[in-house]
Biopython code that builds the backbone (N, CA, C, O; Angstrom):
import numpy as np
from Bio.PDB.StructureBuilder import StructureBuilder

atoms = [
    (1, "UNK", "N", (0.833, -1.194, 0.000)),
    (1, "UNK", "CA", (0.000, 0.000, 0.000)),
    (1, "UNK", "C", (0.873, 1.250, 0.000)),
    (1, "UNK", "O", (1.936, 1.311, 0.617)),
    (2, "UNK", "N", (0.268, 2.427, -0.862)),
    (2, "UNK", "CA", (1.329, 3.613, -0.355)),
    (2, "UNK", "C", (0.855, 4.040, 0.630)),
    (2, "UNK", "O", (-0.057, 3.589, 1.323)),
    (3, "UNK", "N", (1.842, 5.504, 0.803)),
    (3, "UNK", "CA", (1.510, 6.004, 1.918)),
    (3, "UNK", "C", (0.302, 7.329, 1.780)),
    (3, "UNK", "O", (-0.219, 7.962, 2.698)),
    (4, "UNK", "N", (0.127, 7.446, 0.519)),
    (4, "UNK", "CA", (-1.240, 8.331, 0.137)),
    (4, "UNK", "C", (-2.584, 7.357, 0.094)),
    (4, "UNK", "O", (-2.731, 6.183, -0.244)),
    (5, "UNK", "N", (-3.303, 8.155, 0.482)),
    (5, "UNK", "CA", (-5.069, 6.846, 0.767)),
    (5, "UNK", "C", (-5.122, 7.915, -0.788)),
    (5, "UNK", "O", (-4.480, 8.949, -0.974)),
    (6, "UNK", "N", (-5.992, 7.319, -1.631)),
    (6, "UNK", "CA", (-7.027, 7.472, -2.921)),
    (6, "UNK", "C", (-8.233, 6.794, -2.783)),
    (6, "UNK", "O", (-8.380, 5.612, -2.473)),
    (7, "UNK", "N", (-9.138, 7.673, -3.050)),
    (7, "UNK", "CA", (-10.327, 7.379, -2.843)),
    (7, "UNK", "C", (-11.034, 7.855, -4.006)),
    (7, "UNK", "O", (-10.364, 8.675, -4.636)),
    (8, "UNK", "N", (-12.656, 7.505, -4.709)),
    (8, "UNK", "CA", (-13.153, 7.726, -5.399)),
    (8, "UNK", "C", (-12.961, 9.564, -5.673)),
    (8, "UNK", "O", (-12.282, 10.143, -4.825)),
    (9, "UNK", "N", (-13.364, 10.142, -6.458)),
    (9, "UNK", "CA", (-13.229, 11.666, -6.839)),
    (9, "UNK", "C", (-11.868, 12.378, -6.512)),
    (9, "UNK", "O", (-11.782, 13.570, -6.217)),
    (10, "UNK", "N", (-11.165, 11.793, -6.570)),
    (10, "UNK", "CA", (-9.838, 12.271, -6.350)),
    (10, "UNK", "C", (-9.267, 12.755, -7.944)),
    (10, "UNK", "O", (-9.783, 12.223, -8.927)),
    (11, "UNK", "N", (-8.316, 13.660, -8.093)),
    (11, "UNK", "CA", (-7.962, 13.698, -9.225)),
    (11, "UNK", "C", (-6.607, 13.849, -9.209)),
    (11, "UNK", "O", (-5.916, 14.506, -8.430)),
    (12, "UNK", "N", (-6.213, 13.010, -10.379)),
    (12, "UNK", "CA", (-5.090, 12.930, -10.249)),
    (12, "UNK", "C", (-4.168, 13.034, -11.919)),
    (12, "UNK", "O", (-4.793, 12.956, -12.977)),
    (13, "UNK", "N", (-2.643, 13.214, -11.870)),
    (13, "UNK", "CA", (-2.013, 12.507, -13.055)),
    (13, "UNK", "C", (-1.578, 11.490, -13.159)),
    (13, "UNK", "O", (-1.279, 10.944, -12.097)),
    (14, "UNK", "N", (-1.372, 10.871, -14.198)),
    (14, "UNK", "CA", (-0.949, 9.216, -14.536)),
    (14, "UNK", "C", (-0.539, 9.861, -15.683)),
    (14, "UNK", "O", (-0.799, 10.893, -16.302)),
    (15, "UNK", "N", (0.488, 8.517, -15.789)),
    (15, "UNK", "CA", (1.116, 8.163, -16.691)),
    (15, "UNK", "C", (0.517, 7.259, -18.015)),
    (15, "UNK", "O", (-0.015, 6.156, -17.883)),
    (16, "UNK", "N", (0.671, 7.799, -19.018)),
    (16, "UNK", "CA", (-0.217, 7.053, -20.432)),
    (16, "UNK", "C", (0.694, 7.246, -21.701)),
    (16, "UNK", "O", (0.773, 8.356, -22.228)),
    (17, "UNK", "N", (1.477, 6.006, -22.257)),
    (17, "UNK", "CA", (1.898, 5.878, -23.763)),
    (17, "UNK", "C", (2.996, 6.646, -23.134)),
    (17, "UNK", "O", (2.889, 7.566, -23.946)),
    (18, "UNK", "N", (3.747, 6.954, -22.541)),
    (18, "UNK", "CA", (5.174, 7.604, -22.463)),
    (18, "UNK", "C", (4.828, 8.543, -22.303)),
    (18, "UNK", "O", (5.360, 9.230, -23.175)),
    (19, "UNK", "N", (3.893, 9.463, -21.395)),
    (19, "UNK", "CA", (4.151, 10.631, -21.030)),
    (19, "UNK", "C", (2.477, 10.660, -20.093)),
    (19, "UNK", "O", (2.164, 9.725, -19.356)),
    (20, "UNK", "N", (1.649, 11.782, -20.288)),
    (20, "UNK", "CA", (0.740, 11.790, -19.201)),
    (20, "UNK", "C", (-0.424, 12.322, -19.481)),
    (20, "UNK", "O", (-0.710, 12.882, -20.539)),
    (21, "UNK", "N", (-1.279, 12.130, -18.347)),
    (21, "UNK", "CA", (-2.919, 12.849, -18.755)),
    (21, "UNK", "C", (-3.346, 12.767, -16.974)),
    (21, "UNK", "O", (-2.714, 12.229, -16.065)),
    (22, "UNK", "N", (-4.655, 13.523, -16.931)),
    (22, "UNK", "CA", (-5.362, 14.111, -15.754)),
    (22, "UNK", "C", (-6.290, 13.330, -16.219)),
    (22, "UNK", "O", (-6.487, 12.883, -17.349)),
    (23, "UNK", "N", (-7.228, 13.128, -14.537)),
    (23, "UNK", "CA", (-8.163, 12.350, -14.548)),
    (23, "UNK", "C", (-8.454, 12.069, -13.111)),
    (23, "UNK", "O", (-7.742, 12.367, -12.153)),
    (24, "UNK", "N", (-9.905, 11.291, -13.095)),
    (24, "UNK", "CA", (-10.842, 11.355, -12.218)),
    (24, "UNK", "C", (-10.300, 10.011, -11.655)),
    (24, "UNK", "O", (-9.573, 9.256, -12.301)),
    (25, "UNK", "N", (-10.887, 9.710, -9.920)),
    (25, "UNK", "CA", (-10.830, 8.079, -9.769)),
    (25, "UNK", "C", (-12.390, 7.768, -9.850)),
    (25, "UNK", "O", (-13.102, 8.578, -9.256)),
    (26, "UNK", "N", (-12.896, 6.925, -10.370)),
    (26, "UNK", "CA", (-13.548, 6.564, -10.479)),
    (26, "UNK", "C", (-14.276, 5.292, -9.336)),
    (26, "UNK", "O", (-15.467, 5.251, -9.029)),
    (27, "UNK", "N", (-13.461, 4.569, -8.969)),
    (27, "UNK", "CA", (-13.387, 3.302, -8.171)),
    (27, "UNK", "C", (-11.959, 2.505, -7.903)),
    (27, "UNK", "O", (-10.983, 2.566, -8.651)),
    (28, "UNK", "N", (-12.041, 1.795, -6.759)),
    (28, "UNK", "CA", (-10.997, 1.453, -6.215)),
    (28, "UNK", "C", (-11.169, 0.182, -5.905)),
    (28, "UNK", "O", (-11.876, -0.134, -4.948)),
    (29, "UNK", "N", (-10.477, -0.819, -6.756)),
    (29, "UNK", "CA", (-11.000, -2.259, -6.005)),
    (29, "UNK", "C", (-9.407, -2.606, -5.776)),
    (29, "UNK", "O", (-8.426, -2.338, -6.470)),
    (30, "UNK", "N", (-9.566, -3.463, -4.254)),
    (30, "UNK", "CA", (-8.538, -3.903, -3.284)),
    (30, "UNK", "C", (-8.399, -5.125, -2.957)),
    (30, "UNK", "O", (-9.334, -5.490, -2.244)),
    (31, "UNK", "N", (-7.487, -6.088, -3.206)),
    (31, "UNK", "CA", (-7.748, -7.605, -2.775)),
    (31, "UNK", "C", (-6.488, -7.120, -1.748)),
    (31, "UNK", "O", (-5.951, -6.015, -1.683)),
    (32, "UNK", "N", (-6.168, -8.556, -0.843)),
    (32, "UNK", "CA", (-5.127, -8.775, -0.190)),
    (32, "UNK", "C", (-3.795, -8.106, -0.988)),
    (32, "UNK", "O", (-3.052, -7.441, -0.266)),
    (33, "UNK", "N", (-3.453, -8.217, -2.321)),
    (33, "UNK", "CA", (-1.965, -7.960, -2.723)),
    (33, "UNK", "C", (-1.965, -6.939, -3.254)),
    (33, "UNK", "O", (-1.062, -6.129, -3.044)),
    (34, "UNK", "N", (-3.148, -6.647, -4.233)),
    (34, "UNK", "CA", (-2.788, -5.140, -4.673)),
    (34, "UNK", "C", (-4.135, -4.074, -4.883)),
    (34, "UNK", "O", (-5.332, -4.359, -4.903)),
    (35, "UNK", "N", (-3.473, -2.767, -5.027)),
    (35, "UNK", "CA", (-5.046, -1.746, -5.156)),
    (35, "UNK", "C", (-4.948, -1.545, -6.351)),
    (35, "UNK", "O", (-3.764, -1.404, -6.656)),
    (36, "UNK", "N", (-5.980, -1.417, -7.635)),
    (36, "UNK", "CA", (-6.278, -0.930, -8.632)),
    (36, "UNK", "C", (-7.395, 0.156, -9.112)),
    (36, "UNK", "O", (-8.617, 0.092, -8.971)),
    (37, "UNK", "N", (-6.571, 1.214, -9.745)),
    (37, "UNK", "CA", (-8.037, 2.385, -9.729)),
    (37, "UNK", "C", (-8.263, 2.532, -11.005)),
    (37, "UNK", "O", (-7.404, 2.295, -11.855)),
    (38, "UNK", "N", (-9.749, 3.045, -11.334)),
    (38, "UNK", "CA", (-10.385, 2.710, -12.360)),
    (38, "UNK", "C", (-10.191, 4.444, -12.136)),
    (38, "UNK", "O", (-10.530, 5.054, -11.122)),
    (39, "UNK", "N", (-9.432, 5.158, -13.606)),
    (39, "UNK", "CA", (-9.431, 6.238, -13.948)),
    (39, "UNK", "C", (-10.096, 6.748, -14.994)),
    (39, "UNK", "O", (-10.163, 5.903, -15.887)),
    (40, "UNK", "N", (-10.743, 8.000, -15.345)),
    (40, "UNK", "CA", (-11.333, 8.590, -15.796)),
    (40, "UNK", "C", (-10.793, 10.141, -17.057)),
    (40, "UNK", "O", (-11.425, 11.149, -16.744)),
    (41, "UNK", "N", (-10.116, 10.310, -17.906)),
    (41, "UNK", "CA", (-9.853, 11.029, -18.373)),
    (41, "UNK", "C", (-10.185, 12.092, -18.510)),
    (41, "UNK", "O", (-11.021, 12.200, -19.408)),
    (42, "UNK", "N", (-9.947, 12.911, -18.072)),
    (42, "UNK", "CA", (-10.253, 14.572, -17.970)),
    (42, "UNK", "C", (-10.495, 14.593, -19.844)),
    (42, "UNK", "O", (-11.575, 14.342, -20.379)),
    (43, "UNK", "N", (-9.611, 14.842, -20.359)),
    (43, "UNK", "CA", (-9.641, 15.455, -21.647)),
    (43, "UNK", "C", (-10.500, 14.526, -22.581)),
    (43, "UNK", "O", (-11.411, 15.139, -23.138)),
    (44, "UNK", "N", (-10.427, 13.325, -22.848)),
    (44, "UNK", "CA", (-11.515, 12.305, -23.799)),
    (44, "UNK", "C", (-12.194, 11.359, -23.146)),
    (44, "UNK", "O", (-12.979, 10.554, -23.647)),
    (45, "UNK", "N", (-11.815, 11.486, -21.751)),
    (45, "UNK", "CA", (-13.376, 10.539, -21.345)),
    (45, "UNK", "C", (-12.899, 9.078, -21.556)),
    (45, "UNK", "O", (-13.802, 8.271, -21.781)),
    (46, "UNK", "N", (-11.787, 8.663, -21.524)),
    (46, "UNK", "CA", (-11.551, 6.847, -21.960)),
    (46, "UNK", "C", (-10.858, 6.653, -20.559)),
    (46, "UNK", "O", (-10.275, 7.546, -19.945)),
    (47, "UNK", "N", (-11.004, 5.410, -20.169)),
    (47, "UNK", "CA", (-11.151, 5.228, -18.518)),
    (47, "UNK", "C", (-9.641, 4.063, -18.695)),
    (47, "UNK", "O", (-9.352, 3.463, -19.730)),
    (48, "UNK", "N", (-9.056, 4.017, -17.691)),
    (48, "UNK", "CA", (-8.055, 3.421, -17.402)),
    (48, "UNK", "C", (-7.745, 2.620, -16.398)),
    (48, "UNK", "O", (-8.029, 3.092, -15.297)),
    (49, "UNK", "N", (-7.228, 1.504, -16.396)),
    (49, "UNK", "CA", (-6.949, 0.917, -14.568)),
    (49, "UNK", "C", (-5.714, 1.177, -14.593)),
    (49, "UNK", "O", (-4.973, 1.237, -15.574)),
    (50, "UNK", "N", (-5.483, 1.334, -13.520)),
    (50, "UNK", "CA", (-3.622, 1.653, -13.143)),
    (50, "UNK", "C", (-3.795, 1.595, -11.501)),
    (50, "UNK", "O", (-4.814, 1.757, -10.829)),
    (51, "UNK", "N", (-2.386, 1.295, -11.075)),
    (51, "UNK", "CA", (-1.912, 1.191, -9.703)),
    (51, "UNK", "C", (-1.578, 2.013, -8.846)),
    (51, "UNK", "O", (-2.015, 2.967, -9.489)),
    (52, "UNK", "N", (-1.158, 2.505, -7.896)),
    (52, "UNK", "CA", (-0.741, 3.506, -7.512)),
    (52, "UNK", "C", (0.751, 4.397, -7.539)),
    (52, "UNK", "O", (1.327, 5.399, -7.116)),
    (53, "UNK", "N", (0.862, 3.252, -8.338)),
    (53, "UNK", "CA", (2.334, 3.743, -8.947)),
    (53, "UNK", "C", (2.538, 4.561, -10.062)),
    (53, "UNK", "O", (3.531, 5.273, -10.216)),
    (54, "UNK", "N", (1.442, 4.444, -10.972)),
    (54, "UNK", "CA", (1.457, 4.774, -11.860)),
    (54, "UNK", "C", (0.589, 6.846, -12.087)),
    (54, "UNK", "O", (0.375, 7.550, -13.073)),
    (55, "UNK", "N", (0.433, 6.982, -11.005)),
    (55, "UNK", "CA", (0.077, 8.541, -10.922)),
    (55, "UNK", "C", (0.023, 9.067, -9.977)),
    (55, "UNK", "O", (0.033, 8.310, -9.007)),
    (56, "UNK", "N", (-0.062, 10.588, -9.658)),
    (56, "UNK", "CA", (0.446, 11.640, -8.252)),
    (56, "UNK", "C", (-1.443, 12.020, -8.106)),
    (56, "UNK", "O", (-2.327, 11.907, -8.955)),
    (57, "UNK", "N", (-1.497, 12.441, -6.811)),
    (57, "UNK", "CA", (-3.010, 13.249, -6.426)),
    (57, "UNK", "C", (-2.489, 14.600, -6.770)),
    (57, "UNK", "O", (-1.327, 14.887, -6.486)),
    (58, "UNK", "N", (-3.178, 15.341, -7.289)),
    (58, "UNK", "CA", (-3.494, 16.630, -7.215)),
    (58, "UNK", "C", (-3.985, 17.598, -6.219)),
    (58, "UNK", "O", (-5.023, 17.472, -5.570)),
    (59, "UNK", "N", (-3.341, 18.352, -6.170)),
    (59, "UNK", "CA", (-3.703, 19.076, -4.826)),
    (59, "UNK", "C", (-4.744, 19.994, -5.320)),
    (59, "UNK", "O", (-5.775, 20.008, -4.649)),
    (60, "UNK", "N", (-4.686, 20.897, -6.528)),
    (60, "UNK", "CA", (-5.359, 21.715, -7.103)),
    (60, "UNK", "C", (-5.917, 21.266, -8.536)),
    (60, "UNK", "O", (-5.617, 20.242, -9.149)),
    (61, "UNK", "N", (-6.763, 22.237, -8.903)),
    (61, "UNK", "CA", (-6.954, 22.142, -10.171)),
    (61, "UNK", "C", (-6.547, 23.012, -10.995)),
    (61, "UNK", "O", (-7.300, 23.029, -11.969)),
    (62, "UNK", "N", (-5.605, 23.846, -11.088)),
    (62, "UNK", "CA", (-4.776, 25.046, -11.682)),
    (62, "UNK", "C", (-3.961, 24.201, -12.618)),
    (62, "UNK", "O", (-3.940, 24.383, -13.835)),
    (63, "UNK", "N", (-3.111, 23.012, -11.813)),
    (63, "UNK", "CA", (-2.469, 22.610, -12.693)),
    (63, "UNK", "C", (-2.974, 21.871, -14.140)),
    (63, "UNK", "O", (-2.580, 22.142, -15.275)),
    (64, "UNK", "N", (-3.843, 20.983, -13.784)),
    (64, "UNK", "CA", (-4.909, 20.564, -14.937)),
    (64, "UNK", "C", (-5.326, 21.860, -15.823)),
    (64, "UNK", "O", (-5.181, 21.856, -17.046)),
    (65, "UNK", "N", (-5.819, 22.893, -15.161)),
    (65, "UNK", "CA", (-6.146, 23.957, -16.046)),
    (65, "UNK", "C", (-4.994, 24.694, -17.126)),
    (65, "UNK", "O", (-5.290, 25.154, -18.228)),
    (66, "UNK", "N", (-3.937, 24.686, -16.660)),
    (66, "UNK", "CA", (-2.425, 25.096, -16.897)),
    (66, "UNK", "C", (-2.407, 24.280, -18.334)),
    (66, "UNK", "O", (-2.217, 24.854, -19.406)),
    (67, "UNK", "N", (-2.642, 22.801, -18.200)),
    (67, "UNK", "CA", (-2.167, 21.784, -19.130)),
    (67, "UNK", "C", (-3.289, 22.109, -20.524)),
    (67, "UNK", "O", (-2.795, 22.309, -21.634)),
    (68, "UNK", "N", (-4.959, 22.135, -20.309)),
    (68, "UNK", "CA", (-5.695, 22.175, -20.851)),
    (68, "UNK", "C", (-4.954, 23.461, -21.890)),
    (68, "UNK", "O", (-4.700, 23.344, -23.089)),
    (69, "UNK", "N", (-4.681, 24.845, -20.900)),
    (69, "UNK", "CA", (-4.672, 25.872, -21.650)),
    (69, "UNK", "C", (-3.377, 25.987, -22.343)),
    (69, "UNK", "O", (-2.877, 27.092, -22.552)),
    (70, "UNK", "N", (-2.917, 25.084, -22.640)),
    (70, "UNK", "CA", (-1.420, 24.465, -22.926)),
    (70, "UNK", "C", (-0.232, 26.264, -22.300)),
    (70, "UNK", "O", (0.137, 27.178, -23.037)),
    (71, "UNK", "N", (-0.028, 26.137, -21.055)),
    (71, "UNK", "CA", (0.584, 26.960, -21.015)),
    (71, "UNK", "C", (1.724, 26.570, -19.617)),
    (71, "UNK", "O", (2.603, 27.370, -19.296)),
]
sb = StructureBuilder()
sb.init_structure("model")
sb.init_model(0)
sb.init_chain("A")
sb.init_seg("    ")
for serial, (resi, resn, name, xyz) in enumerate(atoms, 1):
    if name == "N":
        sb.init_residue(resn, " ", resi, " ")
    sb.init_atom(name, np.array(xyz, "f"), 0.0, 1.0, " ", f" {name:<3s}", serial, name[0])
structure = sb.get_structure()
């Protein structure tokens, strides 16, 4: 487990195809060995599972906005 909790509506970046995208959590399913979150794409809407390795929480939404407004 890390040391950040993720929980549904969290938003976050991940990693996608060698570089990255913003997005929603959607759901969190947990067995004994590992957590997997069902992500949500900010920009096209195509949903992803990934681990917690694979993206940071967002503290704000400036930065997402930053990216959108490519600046």
């Amino acid at each position: 487990m890390s040391e950040l909790e993720f929980k549904s509506g969290d938003l976050v970046k991940f990693s996608i195809h060698c570089s990255f995208a913003f997005g929603e959590i959607l759901e969190v399913n947990t067995n004994k060995k590992h957590t997997v979150y069902l992500i949500r794409s900010i920009l096209d809407g195509m949903q992803y599972l990934k681990d917690e390795k694979s993206f940071l929480k967002i503290s704000s939404t400036e930065e997402i906005l930053e990216y959108i407004l490519g600046k």
